[in-house]
PDB file of N, CA, C and O in Angstrom:
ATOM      1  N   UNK A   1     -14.918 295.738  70.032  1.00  0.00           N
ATOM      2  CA  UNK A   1     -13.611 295.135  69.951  1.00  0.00           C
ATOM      3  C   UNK A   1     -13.074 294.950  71.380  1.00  0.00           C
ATOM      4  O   UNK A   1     -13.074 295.862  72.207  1.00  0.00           O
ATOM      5  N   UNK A   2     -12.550 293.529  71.647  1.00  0.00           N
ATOM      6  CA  UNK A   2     -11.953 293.179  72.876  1.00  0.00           C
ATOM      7  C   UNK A   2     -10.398 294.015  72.973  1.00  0.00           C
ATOM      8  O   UNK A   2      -9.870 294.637  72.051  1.00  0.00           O
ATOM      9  N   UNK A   3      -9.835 293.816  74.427  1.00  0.00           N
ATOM     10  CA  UNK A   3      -9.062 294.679  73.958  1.00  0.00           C
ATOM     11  C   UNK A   3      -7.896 293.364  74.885  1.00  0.00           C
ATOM     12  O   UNK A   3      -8.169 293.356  76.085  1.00  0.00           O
ATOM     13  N   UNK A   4      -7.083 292.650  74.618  1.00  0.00           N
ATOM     14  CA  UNK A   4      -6.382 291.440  74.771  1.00  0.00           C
ATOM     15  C   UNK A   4      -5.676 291.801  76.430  1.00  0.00           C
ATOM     16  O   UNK A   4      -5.097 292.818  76.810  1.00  0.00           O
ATOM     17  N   UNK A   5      -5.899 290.928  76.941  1.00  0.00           N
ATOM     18  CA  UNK A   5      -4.832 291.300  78.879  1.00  0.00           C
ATOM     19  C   UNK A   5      -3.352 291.553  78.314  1.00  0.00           C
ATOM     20  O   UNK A   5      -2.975 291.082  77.241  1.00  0.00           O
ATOM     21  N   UNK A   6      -2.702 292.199  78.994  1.00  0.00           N
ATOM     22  CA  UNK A   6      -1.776 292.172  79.228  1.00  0.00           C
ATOM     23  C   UNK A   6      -0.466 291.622  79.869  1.00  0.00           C
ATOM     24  O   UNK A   6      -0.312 291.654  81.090  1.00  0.00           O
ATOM     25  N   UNK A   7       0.139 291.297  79.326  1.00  0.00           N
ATOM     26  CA  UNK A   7       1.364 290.009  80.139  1.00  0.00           C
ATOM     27  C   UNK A   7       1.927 291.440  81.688  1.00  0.00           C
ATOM     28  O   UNK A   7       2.205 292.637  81.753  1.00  0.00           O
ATOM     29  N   UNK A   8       1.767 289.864  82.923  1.00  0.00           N
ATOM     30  CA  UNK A   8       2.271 290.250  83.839  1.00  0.00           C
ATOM     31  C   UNK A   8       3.882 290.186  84.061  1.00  0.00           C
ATOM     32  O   UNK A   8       4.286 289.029  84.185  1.00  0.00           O
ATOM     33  N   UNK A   9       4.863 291.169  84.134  1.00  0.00           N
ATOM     34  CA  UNK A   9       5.815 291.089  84.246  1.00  0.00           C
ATOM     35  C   UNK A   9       6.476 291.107  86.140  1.00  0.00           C
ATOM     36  O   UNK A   9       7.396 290.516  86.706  1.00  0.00           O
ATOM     37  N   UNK A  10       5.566 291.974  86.533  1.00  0.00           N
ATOM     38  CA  UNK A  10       5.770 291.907  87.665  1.00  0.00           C
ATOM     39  C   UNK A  10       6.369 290.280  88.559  1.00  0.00           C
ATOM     40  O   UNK A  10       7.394 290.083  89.212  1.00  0.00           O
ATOM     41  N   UNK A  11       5.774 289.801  88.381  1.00  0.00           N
ATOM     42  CA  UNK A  11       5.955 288.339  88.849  1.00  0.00           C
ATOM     43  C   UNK A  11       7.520 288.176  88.667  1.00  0.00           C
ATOM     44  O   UNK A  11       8.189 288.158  89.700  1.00  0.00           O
ATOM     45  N   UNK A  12       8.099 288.067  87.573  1.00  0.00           N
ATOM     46  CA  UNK A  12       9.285 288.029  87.720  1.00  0.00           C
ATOM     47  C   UNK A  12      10.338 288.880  87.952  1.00  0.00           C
ATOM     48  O   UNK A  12      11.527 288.703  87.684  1.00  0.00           O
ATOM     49  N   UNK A  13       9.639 290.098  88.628  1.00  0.00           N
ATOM     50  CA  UNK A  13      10.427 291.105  89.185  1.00  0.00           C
ATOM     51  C   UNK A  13      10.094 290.584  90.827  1.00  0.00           C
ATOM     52  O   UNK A  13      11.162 290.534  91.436  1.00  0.00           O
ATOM     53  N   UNK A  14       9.210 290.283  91.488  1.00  0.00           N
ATOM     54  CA  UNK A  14       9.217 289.889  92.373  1.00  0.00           C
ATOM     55  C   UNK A  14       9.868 288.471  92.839  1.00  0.00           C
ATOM     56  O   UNK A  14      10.588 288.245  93.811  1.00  0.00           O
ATOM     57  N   UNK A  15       9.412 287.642  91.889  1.00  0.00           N
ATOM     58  CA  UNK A  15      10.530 286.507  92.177  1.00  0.00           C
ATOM     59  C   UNK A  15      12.068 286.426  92.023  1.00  0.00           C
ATOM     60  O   UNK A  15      12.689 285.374  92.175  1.00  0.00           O
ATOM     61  N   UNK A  16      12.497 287.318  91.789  1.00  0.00           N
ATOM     62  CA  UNK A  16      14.302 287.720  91.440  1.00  0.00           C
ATOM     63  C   UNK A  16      14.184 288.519  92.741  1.00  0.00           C
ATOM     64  O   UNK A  16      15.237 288.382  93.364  1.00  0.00           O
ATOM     65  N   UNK A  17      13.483 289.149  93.272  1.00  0.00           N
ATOM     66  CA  UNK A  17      13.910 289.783  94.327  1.00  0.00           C
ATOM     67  C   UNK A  17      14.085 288.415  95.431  1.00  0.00           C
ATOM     68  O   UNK A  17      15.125 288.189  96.048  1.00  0.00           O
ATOM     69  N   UNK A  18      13.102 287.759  95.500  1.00  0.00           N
ATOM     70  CA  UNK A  18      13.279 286.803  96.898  1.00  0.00           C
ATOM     71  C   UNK A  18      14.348 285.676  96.320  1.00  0.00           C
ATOM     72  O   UNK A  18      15.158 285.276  97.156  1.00  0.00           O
ATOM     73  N   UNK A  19      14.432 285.190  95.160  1.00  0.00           N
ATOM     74  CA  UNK A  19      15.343 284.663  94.885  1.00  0.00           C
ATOM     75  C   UNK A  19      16.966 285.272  94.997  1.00  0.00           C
ATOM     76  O   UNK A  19      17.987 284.585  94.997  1.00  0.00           O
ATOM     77  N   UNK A  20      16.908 286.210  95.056  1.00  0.00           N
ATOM     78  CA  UNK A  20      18.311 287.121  95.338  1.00  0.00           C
ATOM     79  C   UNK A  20      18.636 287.087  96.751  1.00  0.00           C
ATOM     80  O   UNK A  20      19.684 286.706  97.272  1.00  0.00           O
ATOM     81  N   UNK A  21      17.639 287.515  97.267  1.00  0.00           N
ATOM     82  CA  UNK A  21      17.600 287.405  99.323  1.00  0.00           C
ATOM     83  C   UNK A  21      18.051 286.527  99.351  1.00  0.00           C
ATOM     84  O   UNK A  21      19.222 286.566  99.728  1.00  0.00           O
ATOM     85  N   UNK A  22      17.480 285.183  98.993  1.00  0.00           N
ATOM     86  CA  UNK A  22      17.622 283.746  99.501  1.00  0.00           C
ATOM     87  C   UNK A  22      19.472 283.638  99.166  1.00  0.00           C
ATOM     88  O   UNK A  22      20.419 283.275  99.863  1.00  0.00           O
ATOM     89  N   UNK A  23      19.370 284.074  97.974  1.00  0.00           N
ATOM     90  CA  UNK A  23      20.906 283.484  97.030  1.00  0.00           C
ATOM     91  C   UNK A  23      22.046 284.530  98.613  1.00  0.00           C
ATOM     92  O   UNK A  23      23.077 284.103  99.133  1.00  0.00           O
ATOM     93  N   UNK A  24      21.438 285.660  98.889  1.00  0.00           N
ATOM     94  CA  UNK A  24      22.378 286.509  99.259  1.00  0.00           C
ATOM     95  C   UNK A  24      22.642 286.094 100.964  1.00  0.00           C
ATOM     96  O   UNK A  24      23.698 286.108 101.596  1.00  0.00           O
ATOM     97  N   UNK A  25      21.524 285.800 101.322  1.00  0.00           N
ATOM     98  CA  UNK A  25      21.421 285.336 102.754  1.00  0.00           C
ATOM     99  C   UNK A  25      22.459 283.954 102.919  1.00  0.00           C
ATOM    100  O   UNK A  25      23.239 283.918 103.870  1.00  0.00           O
ATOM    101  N   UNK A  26      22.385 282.503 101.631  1.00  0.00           N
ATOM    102  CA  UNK A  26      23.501 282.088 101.979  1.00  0.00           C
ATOM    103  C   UNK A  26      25.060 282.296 101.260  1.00  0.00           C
ATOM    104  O   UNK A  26      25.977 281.490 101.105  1.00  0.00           O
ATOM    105  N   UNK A  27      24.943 283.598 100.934  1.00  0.00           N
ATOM    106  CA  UNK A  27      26.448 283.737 100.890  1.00  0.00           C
ATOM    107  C   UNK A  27      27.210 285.434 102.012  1.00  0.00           C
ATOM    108  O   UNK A  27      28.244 286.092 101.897  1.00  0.00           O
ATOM    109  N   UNK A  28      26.170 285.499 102.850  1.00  0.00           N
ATOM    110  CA  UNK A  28      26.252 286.103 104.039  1.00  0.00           C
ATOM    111  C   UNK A  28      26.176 287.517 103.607  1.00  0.00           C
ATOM    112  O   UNK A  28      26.997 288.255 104.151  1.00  0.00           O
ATOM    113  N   UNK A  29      25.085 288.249 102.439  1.00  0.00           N
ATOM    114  CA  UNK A  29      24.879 289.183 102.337  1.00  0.00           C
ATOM    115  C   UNK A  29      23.227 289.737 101.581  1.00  0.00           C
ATOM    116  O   UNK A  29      23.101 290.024 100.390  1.00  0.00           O
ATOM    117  N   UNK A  30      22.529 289.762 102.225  1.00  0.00           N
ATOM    118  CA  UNK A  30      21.259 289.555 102.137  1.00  0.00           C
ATOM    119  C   UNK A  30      21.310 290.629 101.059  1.00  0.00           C
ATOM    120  O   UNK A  30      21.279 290.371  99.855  1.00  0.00           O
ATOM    121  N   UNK A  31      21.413 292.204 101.727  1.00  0.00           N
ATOM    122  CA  UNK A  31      21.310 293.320 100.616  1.00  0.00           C
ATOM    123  C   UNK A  31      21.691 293.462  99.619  1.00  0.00           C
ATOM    124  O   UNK A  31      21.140 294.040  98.682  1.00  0.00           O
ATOM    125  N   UNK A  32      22.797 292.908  99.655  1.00  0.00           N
ATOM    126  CA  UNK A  32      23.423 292.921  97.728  1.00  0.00           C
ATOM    127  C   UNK A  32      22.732 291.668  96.950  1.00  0.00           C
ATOM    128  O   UNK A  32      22.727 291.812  95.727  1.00  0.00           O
ATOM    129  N   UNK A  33      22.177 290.524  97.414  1.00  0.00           N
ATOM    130  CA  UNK A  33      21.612 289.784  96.878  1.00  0.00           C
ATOM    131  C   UNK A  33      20.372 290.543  96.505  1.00  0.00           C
ATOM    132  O   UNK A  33      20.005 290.687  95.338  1.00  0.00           O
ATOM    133  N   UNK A  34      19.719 291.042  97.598  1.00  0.00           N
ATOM    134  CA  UNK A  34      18.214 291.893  96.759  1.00  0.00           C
ATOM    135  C   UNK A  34      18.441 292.776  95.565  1.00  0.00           C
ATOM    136  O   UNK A  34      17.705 292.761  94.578  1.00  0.00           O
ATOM    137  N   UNK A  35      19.563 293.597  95.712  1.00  0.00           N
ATOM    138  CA  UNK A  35      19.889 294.420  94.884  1.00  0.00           C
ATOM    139  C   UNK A  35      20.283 293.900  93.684  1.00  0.00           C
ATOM    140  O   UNK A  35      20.125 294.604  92.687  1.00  0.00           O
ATOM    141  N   UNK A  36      20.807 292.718  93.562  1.00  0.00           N
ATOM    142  CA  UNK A  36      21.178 292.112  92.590  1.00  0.00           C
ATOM    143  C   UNK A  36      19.718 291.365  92.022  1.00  0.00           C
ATOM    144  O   UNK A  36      19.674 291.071  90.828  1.00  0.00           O
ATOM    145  N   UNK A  37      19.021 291.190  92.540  1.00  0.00           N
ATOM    146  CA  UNK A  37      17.736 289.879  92.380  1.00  0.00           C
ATOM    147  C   UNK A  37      16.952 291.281  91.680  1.00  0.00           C
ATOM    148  O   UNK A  37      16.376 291.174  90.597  1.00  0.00           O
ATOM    149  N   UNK A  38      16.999 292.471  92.360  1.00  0.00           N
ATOM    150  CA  UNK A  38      16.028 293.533  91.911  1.00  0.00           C
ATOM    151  C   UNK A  38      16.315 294.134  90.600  1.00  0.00           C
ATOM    152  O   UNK A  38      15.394 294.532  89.886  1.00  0.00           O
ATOM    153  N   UNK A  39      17.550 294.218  90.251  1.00  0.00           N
ATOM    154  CA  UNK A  39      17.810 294.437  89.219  1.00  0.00           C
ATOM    155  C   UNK A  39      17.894 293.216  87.903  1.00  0.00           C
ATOM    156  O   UNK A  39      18.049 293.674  86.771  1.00  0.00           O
ATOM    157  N   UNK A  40      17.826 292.181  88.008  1.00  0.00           N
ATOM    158  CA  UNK A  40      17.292 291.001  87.131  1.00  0.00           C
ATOM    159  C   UNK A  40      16.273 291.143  86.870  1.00  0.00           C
ATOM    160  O   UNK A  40      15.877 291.316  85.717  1.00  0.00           O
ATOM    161  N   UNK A  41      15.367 291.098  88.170  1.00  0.00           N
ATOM    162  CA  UNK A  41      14.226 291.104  87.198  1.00  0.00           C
ATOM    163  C   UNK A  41      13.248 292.471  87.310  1.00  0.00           C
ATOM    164  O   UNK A  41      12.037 292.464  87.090  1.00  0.00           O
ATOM    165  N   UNK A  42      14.127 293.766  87.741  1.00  0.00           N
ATOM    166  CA  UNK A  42      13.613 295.047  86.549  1.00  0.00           C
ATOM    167  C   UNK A  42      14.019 294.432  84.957  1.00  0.00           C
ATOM    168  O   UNK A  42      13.134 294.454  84.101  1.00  0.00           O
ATOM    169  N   UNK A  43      15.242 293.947  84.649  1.00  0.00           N
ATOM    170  CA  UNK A  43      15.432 293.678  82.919  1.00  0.00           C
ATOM    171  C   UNK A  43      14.405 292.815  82.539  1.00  0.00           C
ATOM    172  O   UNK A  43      13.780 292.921  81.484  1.00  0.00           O
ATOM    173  N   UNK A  44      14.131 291.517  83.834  1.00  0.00           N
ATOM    174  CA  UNK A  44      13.284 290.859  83.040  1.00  0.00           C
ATOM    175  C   UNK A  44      11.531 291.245  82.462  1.00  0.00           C
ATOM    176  O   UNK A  44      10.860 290.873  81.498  1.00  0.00           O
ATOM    177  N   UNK A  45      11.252 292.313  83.808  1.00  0.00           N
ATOM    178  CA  UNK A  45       9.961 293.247  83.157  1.00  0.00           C
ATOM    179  C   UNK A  45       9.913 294.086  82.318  1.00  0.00           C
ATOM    180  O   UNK A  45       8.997 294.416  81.564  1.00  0.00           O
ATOM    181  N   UNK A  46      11.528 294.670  82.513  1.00  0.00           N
ATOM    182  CA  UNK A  46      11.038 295.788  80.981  1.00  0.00           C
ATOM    183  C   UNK A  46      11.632 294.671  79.567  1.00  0.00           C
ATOM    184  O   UNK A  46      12.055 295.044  78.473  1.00  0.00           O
ATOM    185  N   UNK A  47      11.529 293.745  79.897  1.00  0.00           N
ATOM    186  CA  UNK A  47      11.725 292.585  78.522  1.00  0.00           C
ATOM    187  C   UNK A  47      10.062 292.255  78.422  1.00  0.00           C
ATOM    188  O   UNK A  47       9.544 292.802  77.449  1.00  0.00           O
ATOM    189  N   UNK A  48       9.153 291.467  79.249  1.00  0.00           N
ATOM    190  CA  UNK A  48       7.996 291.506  79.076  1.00  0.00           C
ATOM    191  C   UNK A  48       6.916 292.354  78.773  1.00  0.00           C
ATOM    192  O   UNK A  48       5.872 291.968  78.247  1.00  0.00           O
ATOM    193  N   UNK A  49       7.221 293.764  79.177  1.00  0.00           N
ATOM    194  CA  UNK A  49       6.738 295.124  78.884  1.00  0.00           C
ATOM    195  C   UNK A  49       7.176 294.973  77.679  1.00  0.00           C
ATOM    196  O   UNK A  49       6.173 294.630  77.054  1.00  0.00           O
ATOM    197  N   UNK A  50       8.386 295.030  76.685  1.00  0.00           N
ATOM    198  CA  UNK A  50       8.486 295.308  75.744  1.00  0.00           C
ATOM    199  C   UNK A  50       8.006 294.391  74.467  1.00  0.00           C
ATOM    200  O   UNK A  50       7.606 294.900  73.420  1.00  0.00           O
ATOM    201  N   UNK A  51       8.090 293.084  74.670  1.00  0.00           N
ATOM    202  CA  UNK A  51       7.697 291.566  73.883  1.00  0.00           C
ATOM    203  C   UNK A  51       5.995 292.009  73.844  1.00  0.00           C
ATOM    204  O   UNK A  51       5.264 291.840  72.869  1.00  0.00           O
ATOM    205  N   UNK A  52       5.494 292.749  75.458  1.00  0.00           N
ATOM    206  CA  UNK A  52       4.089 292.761  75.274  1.00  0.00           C
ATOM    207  C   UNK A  52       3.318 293.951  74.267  1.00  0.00           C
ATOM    208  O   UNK A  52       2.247 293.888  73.665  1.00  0.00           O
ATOM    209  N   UNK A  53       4.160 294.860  74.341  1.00  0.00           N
ATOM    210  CA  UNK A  53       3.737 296.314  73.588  1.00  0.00           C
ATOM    211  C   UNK A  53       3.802 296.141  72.136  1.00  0.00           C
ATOM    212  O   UNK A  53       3.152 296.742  71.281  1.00  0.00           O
ATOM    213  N   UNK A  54       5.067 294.833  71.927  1.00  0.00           N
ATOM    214  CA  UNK A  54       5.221 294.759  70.473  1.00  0.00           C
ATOM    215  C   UNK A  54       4.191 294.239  70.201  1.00  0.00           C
ATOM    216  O   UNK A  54       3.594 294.861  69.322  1.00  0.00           O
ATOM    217  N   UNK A  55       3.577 293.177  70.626  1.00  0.00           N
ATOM    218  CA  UNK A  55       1.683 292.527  69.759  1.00  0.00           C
ATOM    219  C   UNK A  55       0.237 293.003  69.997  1.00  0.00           C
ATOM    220  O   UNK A  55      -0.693 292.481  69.384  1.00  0.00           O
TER     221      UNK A  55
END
């Protein structure tokens, strides 16, 4: 029995982070943009972690 890959969530924990930098850098605060970008997409991995565990 195969045993099916697993969905990468990471990816969109990493792309909310640089997308946050970017967002935060032009509104003249780089760190709260990461912090904000980092915490999007932690929800959005433990959403893919969870969609993935369910099948």
């Amino acid at each position: 029995m195969t045993k099916r890959p697993s969905a990468a969530g990471g990816f969109f924990l990493i792309v909310a982070i640089i997308a946050g930098f970017v967002w935060g850098v032009l509104r003249g605060d780089p760190l709260g943009g990461a912090l904000i970008g980092t915490l999007i997409g932690t929800v959005l991995a433990i959403i893919v972690w969870l969609l993935d565990r369910r099948s």
